[in-house]
C-alpha positions in Angstrom: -22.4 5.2 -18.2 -20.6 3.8 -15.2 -20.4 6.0 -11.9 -16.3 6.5 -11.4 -15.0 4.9 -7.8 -14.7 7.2 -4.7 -11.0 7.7 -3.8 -11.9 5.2 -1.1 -13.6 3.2 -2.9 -10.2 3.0 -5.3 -8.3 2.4 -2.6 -10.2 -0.8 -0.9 -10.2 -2.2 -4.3 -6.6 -2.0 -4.6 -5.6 -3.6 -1.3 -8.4 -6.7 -1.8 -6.2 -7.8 -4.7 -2.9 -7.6 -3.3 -2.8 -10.8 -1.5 -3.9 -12.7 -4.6 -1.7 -10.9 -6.9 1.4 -10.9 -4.4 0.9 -14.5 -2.2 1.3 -12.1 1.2 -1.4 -10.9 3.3 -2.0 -6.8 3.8 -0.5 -7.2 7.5 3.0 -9.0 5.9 2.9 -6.1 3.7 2.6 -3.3 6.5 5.3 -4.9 9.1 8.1 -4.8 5.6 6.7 -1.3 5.6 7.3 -0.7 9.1 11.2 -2.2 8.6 11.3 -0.6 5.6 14.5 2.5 5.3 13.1 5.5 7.0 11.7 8.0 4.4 9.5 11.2 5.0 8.4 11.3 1.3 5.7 8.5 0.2 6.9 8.2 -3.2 9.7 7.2 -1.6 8.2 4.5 0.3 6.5 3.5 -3.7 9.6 3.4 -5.1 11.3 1.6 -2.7 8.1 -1.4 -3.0 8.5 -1.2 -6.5 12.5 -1.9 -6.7 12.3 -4.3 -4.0 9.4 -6.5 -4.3 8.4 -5.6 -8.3 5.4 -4.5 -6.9 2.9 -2.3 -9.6 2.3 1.1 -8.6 -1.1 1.7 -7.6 -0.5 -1.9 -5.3 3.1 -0.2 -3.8 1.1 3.1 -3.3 -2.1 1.4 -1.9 0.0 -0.5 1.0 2.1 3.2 2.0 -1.5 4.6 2.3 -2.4 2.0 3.8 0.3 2.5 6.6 0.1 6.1 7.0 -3.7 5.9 7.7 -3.1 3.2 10.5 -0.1 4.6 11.7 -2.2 8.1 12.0 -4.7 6.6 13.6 -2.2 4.7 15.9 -3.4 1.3 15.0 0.0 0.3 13.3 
């Protein structure tokens, strides 16, 4: 029986395939966040990724974690 993925764990995987499935590095994908329209709500921020850039949705939702966590952190 395989042991299920952490959260975490979940989201590392997702952002070490982005820049094979998209062609653009996470840090491309974090500045079009940070010009990205101004939303409060994340699945906002998804939706907009997805309608944009035809992103999938765990990748879309991956890269706004992404941002909030380095943005919290003040390493944006």
């Amino acid at each position: 029986m395989s042991q299920p993925f952490s959260k975490e764990e979940t989201h590392r995987n997702l952002l070490s395939r982005i820049p094979r499935c998209t062609g653009r590095d996470i840090s491309d994908w974090l500045r079009t966040l940070a010009d990205a329209p101004a939303s409060p709500r994340l699945e906002d921020r998804v939706s907009w990724l997805r309608r944009e850039y035809h992103l999938a949705y765990g990748h879309a939702k991956a890269l706004v974690r992404e941002y909030e966590l380095r943005r919290s952190a003040g390493a944006h």
